[in-house]
C-alpha positions as CSV (number, residue, x, y, z in Angstrom):
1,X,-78.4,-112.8,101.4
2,X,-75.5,-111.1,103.1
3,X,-75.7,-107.8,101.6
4,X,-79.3,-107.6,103.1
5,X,-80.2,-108.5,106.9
6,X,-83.4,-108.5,109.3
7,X,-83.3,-105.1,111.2
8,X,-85.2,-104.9,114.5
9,X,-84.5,-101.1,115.2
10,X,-82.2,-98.4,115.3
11,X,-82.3,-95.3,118.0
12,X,-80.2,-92.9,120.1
13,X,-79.7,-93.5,123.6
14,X,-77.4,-93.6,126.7
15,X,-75.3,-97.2,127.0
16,X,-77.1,-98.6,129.8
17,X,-74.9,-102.0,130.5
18,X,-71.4,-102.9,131.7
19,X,-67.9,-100.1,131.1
20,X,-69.2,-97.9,128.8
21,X,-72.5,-97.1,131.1
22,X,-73.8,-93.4,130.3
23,X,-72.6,-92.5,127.1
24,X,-74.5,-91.9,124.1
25,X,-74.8,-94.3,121.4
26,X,-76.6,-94.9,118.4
27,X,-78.0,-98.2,118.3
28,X,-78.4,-100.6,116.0
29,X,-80.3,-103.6,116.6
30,X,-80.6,-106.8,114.3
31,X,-83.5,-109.2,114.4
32,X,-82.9,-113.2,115.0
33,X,-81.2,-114.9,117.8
34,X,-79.9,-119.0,118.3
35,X,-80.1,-118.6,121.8
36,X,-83.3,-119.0,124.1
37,X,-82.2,-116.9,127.4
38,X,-84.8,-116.6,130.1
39,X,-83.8,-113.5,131.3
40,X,-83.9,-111.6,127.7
41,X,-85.0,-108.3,128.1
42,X,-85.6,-108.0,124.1
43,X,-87.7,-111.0,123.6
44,X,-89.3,-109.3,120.3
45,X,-86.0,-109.0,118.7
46,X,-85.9,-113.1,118.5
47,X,-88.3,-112.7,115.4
48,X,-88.3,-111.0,112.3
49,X,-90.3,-107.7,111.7
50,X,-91.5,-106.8,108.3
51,X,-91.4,-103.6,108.6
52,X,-88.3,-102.0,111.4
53,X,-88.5,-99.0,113.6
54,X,-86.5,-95.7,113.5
55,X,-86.3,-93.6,116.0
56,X,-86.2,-89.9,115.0
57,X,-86.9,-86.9,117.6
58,X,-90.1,-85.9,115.1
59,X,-91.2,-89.7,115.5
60,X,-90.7,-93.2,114.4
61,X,-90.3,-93.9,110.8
62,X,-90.3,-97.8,109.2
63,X,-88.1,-99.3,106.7
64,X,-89.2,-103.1,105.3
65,X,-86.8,-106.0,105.9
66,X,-84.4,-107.1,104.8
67,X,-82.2,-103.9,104.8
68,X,-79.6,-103.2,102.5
69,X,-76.3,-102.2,104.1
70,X,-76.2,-99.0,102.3
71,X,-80.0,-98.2,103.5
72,X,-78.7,-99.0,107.0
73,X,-76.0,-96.7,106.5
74,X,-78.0,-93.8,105.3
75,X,-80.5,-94.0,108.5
76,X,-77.6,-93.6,111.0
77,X,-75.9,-90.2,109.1
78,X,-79.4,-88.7,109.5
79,X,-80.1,-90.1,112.8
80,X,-77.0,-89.1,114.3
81,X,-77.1,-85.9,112.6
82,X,-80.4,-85.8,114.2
83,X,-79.3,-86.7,117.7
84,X,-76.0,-86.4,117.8
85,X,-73.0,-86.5,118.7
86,X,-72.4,-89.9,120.1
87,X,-69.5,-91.9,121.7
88,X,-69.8,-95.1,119.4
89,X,-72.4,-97.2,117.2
90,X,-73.7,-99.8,119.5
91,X,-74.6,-103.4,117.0
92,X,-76.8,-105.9,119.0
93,X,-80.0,-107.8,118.7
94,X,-80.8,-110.6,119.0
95,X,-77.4,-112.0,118.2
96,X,-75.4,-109.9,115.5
97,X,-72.8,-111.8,115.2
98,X,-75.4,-114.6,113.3
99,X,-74.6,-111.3,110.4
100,X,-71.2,-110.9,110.4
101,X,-70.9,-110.9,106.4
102,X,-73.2,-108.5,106.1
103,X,-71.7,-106.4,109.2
104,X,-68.4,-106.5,107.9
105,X,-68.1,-103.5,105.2
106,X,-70.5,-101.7,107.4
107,X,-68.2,-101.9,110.5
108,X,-65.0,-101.0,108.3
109,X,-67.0,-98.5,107.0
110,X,-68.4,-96.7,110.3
111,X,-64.1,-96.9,111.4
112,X,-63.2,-94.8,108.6
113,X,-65.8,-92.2,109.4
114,X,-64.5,-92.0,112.8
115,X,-67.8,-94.2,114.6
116,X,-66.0,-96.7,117.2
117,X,-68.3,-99.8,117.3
118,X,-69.4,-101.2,120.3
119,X,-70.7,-105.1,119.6
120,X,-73.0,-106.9,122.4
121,X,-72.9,-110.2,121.9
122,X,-73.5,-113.7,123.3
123,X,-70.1,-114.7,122.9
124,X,-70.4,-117.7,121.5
125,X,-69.6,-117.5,118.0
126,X,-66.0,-117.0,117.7
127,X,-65.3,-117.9,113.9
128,X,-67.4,-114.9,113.3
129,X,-66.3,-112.5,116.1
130,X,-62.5,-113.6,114.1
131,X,-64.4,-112.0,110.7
132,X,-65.1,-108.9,111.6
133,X,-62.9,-108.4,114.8
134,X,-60.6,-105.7,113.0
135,X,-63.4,-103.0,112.5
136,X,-64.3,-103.4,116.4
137,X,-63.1,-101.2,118.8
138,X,-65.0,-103.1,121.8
139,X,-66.5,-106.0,122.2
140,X,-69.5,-106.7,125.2
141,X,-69.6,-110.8,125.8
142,X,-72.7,-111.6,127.4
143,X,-71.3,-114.9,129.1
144,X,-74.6,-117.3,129.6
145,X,-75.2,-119.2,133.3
146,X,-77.7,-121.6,133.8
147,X,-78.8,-120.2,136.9
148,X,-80.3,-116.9,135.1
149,X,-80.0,-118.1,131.4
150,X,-81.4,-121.1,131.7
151,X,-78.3,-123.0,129.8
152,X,-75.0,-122.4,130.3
153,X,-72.3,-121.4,127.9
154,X,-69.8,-124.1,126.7
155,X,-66.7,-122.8,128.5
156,X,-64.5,-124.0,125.6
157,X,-66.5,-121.8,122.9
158,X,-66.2,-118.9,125.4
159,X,-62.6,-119.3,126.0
160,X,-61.9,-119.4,121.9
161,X,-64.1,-116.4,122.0
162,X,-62.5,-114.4,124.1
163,X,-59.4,-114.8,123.3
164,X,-60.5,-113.2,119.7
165,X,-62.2,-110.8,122.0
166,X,-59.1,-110.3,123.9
167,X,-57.4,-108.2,121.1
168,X,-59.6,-105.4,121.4
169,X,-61.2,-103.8,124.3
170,X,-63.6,-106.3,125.7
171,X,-65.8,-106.5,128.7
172,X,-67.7,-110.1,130.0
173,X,-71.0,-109.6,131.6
174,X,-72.8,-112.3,133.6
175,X,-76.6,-112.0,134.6
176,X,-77.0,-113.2,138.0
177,X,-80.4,-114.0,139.9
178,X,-81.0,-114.9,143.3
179,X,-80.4,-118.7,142.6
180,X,-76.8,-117.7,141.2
181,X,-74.3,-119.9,142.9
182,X,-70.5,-118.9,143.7
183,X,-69.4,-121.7,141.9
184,X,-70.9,-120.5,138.3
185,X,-68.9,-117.0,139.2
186,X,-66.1,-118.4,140.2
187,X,-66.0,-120.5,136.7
188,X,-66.8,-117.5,134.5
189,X,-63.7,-115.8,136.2
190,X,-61.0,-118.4,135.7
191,X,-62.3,-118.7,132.5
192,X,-61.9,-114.4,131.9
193,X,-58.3,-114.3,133.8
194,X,-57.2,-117.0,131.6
195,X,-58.3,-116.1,128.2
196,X,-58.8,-112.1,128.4
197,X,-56.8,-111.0,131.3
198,X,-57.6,-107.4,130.8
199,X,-61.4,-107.7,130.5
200,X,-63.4,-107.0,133.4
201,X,-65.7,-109.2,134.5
202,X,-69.1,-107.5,135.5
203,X,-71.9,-108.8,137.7
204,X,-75.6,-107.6,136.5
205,X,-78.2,-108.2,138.1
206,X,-81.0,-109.4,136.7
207,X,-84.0,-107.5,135.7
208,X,-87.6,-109.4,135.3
209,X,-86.5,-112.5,135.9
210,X,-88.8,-115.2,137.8
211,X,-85.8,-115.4,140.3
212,X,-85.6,-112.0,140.6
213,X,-81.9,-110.1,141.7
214,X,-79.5,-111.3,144.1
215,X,-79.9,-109.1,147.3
216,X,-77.2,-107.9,148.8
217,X,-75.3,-110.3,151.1
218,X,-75.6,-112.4,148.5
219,X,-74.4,-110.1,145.9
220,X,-71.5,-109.6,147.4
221,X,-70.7,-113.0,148.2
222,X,-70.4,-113.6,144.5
223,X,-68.5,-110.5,143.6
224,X,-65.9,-112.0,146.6
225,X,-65.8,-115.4,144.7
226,X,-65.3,-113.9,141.5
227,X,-62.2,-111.5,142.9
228,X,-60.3,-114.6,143.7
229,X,-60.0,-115.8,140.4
230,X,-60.3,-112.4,138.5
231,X,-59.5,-108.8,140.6
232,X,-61.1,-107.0,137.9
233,X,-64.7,-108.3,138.9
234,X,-67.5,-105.4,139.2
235,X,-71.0,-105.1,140.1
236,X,-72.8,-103.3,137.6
237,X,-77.0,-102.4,137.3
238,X,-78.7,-102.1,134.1
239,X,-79.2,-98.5,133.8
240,X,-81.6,-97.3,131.2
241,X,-84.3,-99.0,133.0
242,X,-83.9,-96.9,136.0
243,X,-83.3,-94.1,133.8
244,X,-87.0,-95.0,131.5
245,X,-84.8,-94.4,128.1
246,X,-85.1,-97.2,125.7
């Protein structure tokens, strides 16, 4: 039902990914995903929990699924009261854009209380991103390659999403691996300068992936390809993980 949705769990923590790396934001993270991505570092968030997890300094409380949007809402006042203050509400998953009925009041609502929202997703739904674009204040498109995802995105769904994507602040982040070619870079990029000229396209490297980072040389190589189609091309780590914050 959409005033209900599978919640995986919600905490505080530093944003560990892509331009808004290092500030602190409460998270919110819904369960279910469409995708299959090899290199998901959330695997567990692909099914649905009976019972989600809370994150309070005291300790982890559990709330049953589904979860109203007014429950949801009520866990986030007392965990950022409890933790805060933060930059923004970060929504992820799994994909939460699979939600966006449900998301919608709760996004407008968050704006009017002064909570920028921060939504990570697979950028691949963009009839939904359209829904609930106006109560975003950024959007993080996780833009899928085969070399690391396994699949690659349809760059005609991407381009449709970003230009939705393009009327807020937006970011694109590709995964790269060691078997990451400069031809997948290169596409991601024309696709980014032609359908969200302002977004800058950042290069992650992979974390616990069978291929493993690209080193160096070769890191490089790709952030070089990627410049000629799209200057605003940066290499960015996943934090938290250095960091051991969830």
């Amino acid at each position: 039902m959409a005033d209900t949705a599978p919640l995986f769990e919600v905490f505080s923590s530093v944003q560990g990914e892509a331009t808004r790396l290092g500030e602190r934001h409460l998270f919110v993270r819904l369960a279910g995903c469409d995708l299959e991505c090899v290199f998901c570092d959330t695997p567990a968030s692909k099914r649905i929990p009976d019972r989600a997890r809370v994150f309070f300094p005291a300790g982890a409380a559990e709330v049953e699924n589904p979860v109203g949007r007014d429950d949801l809402d009520a866990l986030l006042v007392r965990l950022d009261a409890a933790t805060g203050p933060h930059h923004a509400v970060a929504v992820t998953g799994g994909e939460p854009l699979l939600f966006a009925e449900y998301l919608k009041p709760l996004l407008a609502r968050w704006a009017e209380r002064g909570w920028p929202v921060l939504l990570e997703t697979a950028g691949h739904r963009p009839e939904d991103l359209a829904r609930v674009i106006d109560d975003v204040a950024i959007v993080m498109a996780d833009v899928k390659i085969a070399s690391s995802a396994g699949f690659a995105a349809d760059p005609d769904v991407t381009a449709a999403f970003l230009r939705v994507a393009a009327r807020r602040e937006c970011a694109v982040k590709v995964v790269v691996s060691t078997a990451t070619t400069e031809e997948e870079c290169i596409a991601v990029a024309r696709l980014v300068a032609a359908s969200a000229p302002d977004a800058p396209l950042i290069l992650q490297p992979v974390t616990g992936h069978r291929y493993g980072p690209p080193r160096g040389d070769h890191l490089l190589a790709l952030q070089r390809a990627a410049m000629g189609e799209h200057r605003a091309t940066r290499v960015i780590p996943q934090a938290h993980k250095t960091l051991h914050v969830r």
